[in-house]
C-alpha positions in Angstrom: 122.1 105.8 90.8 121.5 103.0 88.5 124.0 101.0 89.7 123.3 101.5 93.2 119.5 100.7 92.7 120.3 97.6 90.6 123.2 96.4 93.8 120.4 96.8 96.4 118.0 94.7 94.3 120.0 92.2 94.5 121.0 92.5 97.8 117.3 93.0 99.1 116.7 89.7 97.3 119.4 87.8 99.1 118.9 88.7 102.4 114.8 89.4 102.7 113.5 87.6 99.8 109.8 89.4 100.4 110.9 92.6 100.0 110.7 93.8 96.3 112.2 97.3 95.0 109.4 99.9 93.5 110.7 102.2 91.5 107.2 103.2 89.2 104.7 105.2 89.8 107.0 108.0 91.5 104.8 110.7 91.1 102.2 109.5 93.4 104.3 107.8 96.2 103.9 110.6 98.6 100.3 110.2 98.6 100.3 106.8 99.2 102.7 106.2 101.7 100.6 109.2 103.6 97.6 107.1 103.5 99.4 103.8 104.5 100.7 106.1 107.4 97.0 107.1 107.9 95.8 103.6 108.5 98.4 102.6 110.6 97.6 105.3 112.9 94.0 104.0 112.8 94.6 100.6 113.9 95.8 101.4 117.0 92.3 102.4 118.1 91.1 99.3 116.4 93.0 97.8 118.7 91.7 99.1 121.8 88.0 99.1 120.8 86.5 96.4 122.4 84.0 94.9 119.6 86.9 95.7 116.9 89.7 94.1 119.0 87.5 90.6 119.4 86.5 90.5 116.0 90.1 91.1 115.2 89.9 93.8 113.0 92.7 95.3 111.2 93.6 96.4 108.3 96.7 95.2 106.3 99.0 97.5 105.7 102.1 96.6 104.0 105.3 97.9 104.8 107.4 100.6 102.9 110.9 102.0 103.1 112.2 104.8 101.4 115.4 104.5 100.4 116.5 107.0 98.0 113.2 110.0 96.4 113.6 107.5 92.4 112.9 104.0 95.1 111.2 102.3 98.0 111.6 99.0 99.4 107.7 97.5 99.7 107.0 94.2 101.1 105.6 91.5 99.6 103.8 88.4 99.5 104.0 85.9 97.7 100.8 84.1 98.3 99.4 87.4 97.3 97.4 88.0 93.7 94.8 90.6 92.5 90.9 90.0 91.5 92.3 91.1 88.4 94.7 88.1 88.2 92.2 85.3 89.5 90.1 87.0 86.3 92.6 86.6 84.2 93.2 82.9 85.1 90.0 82.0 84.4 89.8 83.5 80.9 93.2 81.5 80.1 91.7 78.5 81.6 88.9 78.9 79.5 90.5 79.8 76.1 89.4 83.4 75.4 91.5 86.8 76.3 90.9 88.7 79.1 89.8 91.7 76.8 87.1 90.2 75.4 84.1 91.0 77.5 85.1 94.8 77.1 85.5 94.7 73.8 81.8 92.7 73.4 80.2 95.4 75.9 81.7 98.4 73.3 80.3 96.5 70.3 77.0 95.7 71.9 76.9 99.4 72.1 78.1 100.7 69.1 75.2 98.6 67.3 72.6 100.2 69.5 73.9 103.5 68.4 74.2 102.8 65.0 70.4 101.9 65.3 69.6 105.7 66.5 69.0 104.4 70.2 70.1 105.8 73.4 72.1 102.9 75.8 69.5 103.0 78.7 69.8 101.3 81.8 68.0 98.7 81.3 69.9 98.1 77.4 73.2 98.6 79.7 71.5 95.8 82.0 70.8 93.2 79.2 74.4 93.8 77.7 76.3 93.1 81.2 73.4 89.5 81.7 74.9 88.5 78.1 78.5 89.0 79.0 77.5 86.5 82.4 75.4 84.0 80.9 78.4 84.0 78.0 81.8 84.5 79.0 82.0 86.0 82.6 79.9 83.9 84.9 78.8 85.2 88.4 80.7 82.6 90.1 84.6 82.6 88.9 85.7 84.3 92.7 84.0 81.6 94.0 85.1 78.4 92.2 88.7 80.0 92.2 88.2 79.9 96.2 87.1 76.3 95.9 89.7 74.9 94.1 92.6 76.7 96.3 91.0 75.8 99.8 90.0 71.8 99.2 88.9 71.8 103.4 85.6 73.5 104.1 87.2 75.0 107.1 89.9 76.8 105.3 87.1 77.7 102.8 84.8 79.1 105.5 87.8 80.8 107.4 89.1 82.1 104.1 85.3 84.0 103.2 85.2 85.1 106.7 88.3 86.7 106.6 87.8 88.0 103.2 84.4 89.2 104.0 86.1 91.3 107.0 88.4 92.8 105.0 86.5 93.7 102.3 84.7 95.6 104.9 87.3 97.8 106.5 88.5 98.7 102.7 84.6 99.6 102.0 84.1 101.8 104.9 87.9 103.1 104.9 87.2 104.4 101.2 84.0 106.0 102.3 84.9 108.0 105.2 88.2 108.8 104.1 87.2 110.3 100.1 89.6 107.9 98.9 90.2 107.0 95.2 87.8 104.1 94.2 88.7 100.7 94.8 89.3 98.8 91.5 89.3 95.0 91.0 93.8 95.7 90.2 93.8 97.2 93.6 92.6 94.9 96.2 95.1 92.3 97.1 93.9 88.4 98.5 96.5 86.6 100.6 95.7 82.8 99.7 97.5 81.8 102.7 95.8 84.4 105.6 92.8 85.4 103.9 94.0 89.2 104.5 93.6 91.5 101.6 95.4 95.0 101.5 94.8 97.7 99.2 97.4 99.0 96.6 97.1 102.7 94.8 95.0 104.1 97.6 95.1 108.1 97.1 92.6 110.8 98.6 89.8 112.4 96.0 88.9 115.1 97.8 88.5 118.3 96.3 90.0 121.7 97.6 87.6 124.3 97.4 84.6 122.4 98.7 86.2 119.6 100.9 84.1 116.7 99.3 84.9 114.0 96.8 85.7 115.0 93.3 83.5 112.0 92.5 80.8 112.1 95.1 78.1 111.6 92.3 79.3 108.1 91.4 81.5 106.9 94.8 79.4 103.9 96.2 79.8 102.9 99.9 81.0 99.5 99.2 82.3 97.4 96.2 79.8 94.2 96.2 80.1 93.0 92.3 78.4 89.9 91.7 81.4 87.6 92.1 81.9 89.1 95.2 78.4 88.3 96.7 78.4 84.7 95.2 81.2 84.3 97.2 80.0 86.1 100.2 76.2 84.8 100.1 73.8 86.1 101.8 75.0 85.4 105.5 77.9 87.4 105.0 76.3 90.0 103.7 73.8 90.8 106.7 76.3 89.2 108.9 80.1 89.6 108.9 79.9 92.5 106.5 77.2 94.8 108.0 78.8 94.0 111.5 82.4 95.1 110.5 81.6 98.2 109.0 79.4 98.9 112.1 81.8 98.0 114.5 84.4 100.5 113.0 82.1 103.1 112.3 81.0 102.6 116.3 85.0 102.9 117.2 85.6 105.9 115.1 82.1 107.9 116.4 81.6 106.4 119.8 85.1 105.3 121.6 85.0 104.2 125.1 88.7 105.4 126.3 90.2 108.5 127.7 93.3 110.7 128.0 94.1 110.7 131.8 95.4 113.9 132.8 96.6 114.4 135.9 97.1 117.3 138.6 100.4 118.4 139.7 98.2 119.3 142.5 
């Protein structure tokens, strides 16, 4: 089997160079090519909707083969790279490792302790404004998007089509009880603007068909970096008229089954 896997990576590359072998995380791949199933399914009536279909709402779904139950052909690309990865750049850029503000936040907190103190929020709240006025500003997503699109217009088309996005994986993982979305998860296409979602499982528990994390699952991920990039506008406008839009489609659609009468 190894030989064969290692022959069709090698073959894959040669003759579709954005398709990449994935042969980790095996124990879970069931569940996640379910869900991608899931949302291709629901972009069909995306499609149809008519205040979904002109906003051109869909959501990015990559594309998966099985091949043998140890390997699956995904597809990538290229242009493609994780929040986690634009964070990471900027902490090289800058000189420091990527693990320092989570090791600052754990010593901040081990000193309160050591003082007798419980972390409250509002401690927990002065620790994360020291790790932004310090070493993670507010505004790395957005310079990052700065210096890739040097045109406004590819700026402002990128954050629009960003901002879209981030809304159908916000409302997606709130309807659906899916696992929560993680800066490692979401995926940006530099090219496209598109962003697809990686890891995606359902958290729904058996007994009482609701989230095994209901206390703590938020509707939406809008971390400062995100809204400094977003602003204001795209906030109370893109944003909120996405997840509407879909929510409208899902609850409200305006199409039929025609049946008709032998008669």
């Amino acid at each position: 089997i190894c030989n064969i896997i290692n022959e069709l990576k090698l073959i894959t590359f040669q003759i579709y160079p954005y398709l990449i072998v994935n042969d980790s995380g095996l124990a879970d791949a069931r569940r996640e090519e379910r869900i991608l199933q899931l949302m291709r399914m629901l972009n069909a009536p995306l499609q149809k909707f008519k205040e979904t279909s002109k906003r051109f709402i869909s959501m990015t779904v990559p594309r998966v083969v099985a091949v043998f139950p140890q390997m699956r052909l995904v597809e990538d690309v290229p242009s493609s790279l994780s929040l986690l990865d634009i964070f990471k750049k900027h902490c090289s850029s800058k000189g420091i490792d990527h693990n320092q503000p989570v090791s600052h936040y754990y010593e901040q907190l081990g000193q309160i302790q050591k003082r007798g103190h419980q972390a409250s929020h509002l401690i927990l709240k002065d620790i994360f404004k020291d790790i932004q006025k310090n070493l993670i500003p507010k505004t790395v997503l957005k310079d990052w998007a700065c210096k890739t699109f040097d045109s406004s217009t590819d700026f402002w088309t990128f954050r629009k089509m960003f901002t879209t996005q981030l809304a159908i994986w916000s409302i997606m993982e709130y309807a659906l009880y899916l696992t929560r979305l993680n800066p490692e998860m979401l995926y940006i296409h530099k090219d496209t603007g598109l962003a697809n979602v990686s890891y995606f499982k359902f958290e729904i528990d058996e007994l009482t068909i609701t989230s095994e994390a209901s206390a703590s699952r938020l509707p939406f991920r809008l971390t400062p970096n995100i809204c400094e990039l977003i602003g204001n506008i795209g906030i109370s406008g893109s944003f909120m008229c996405t997840i509407t839009a879909i929510a409208r489609c899902f609850l409200q659609p305006n199409y039929h089954v025609r049946i008709f009468s032998l008669n």
